[in-house]
Kinemage of the C-alpha trace (Angstrom):
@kinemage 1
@onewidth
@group {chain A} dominant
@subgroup {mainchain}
@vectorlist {calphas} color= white
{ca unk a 1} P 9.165 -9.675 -10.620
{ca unk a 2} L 9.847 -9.390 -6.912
{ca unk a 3} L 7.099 -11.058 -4.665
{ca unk a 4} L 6.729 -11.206 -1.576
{ca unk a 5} L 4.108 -13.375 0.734
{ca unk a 6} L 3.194 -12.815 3.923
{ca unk a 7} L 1.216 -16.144 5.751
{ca unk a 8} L 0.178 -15.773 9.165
{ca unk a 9} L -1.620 -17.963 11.835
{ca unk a 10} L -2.995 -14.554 12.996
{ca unk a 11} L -6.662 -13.666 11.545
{ca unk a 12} L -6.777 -10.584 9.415
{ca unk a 13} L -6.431 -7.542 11.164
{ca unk a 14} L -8.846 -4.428 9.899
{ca unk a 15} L -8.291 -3.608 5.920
{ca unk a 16} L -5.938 -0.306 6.099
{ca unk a 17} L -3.548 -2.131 8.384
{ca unk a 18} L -3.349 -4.675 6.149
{ca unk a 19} L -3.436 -2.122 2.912
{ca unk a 20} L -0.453 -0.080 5.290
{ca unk a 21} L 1.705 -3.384 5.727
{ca unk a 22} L 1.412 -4.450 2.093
{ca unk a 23} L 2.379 -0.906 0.738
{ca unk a 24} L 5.334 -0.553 3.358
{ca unk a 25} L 6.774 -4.150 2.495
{ca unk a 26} L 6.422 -3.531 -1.515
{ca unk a 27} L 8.335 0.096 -1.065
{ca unk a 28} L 11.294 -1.540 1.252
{ca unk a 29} L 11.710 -5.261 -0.969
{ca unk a 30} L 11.989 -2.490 -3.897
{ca unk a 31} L 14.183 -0.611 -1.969
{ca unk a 32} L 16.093 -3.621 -1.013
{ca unk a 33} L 16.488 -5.173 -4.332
{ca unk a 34} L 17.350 -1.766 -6.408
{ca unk a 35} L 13.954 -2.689 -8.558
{ca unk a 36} L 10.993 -0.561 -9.551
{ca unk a 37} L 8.544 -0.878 -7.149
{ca unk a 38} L 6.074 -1.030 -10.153
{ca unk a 39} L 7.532 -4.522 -10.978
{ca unk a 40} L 6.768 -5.809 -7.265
{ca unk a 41} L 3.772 -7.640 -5.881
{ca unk a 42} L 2.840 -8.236 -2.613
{ca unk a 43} L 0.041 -10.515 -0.810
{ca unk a 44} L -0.985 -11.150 2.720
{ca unk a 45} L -2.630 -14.636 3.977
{ca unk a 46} L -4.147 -14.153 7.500
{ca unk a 47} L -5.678 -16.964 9.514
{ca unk a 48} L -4.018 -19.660 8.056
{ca unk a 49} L -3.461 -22.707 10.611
{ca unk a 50} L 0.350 -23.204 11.577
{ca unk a 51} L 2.355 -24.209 14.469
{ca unk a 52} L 5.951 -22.950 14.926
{ca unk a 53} L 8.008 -25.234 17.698
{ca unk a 54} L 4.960 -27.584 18.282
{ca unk a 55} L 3.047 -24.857 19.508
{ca unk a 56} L 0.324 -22.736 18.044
{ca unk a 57} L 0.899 -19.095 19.467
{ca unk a 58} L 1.318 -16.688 16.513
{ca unk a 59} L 3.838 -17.268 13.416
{ca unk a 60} L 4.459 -16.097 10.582
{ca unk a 61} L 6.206 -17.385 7.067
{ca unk a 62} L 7.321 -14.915 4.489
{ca unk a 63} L 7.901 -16.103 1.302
{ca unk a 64} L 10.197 -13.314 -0.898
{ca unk a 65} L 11.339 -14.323 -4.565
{ca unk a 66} L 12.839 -12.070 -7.077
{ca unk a 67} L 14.748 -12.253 -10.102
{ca unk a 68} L 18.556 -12.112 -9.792
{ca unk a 69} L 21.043 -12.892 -6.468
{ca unk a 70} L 19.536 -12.247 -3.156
{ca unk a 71} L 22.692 -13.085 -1.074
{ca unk a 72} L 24.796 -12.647 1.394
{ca unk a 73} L 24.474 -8.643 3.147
{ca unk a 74} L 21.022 -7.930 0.762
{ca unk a 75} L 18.646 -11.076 2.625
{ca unk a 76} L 20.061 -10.652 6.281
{ca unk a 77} L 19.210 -6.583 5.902
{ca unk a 78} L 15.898 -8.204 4.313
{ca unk a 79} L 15.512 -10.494 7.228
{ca unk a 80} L 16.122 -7.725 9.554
{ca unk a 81} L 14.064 -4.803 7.879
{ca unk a 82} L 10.878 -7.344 7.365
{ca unk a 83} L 10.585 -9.232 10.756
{ca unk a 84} L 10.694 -5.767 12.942
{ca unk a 85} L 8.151 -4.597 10.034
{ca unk a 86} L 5.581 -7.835 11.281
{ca unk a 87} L 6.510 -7.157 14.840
{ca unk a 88} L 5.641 -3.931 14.345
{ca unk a 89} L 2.264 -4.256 12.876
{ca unk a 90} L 1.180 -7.596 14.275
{ca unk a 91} L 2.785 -8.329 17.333
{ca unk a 92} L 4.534 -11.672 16.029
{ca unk a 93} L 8.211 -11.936 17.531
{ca unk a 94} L 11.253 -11.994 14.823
{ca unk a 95} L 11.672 -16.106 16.336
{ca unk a 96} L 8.531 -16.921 15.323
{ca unk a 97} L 9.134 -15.786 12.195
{ca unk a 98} L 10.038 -17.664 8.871
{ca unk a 99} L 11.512 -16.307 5.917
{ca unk a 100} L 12.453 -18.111 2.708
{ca unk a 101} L 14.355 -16.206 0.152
{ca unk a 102} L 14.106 -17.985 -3.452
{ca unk a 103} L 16.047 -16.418 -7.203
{ca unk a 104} L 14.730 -17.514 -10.077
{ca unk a 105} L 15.937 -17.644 -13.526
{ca unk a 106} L 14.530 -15.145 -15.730
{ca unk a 107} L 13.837 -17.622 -17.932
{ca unk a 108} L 11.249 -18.788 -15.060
{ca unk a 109} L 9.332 -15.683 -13.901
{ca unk a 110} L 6.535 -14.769 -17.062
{ca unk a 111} L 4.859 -11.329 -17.027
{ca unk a 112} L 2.917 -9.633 -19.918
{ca unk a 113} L 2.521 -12.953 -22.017
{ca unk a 114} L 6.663 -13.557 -21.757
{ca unk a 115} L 9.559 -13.866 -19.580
{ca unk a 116} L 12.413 -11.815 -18.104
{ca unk a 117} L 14.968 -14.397 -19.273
């Protein structure tokens, strides 16, 4: 049930950086969230064409939605933990980063021909 989406203006980098960054980001939003990692998913959208404060140096927008309360402490450790995480592996600076934290009701997240609510 937790996702999280990584969109970047940034074309791909080679395919075990990219397998590295996806693994690392589905252990820590597991981590994060006190869910089994074997519930999260995780994708990664290179080259896609954005701007970030009229200019088009490299950004980044992480989308991360989950099942249950986000809040408070848990999405500014996320916000933290994820943006050194893209600095890290591409080079993109935390303030040209986006990230937009979304709970849904079980009721709207299916898996396995149901729902968790």
């Amino acid at each position: 049930m937790p996702f999280i989406n990584v969109q970047t203006s940034l074309p791909a980098p080679d395919a075990a950086t990219v397998d590295a960054l996806l693994k690392d980001l589905s252990a820590s939003l597991a981590k994060h969230l006190g869910k089994p990692e074997s519930y999260v998913m995780t994708s990664f959208q290179p080259g896609i064409a954005m701007t970030f404060g009229g200019t088009t140096q490299p950004t980044c927008y992480i989308e991360i939605k989950s099942v249950g309360t986000m809040g408070g402490d848990r999405t500014r450790a996320m916000s933290q933990d994820f943006c050194a995480k893209i600095h890290t592996t591409l080079g993109i600076p935390a303030n040209r980063t986006y990230i937009e934290f979304a709970d849904a009701p079980g009721a709207m997240w299916g898996w396995n021909s149901s729902t968790f609510g």
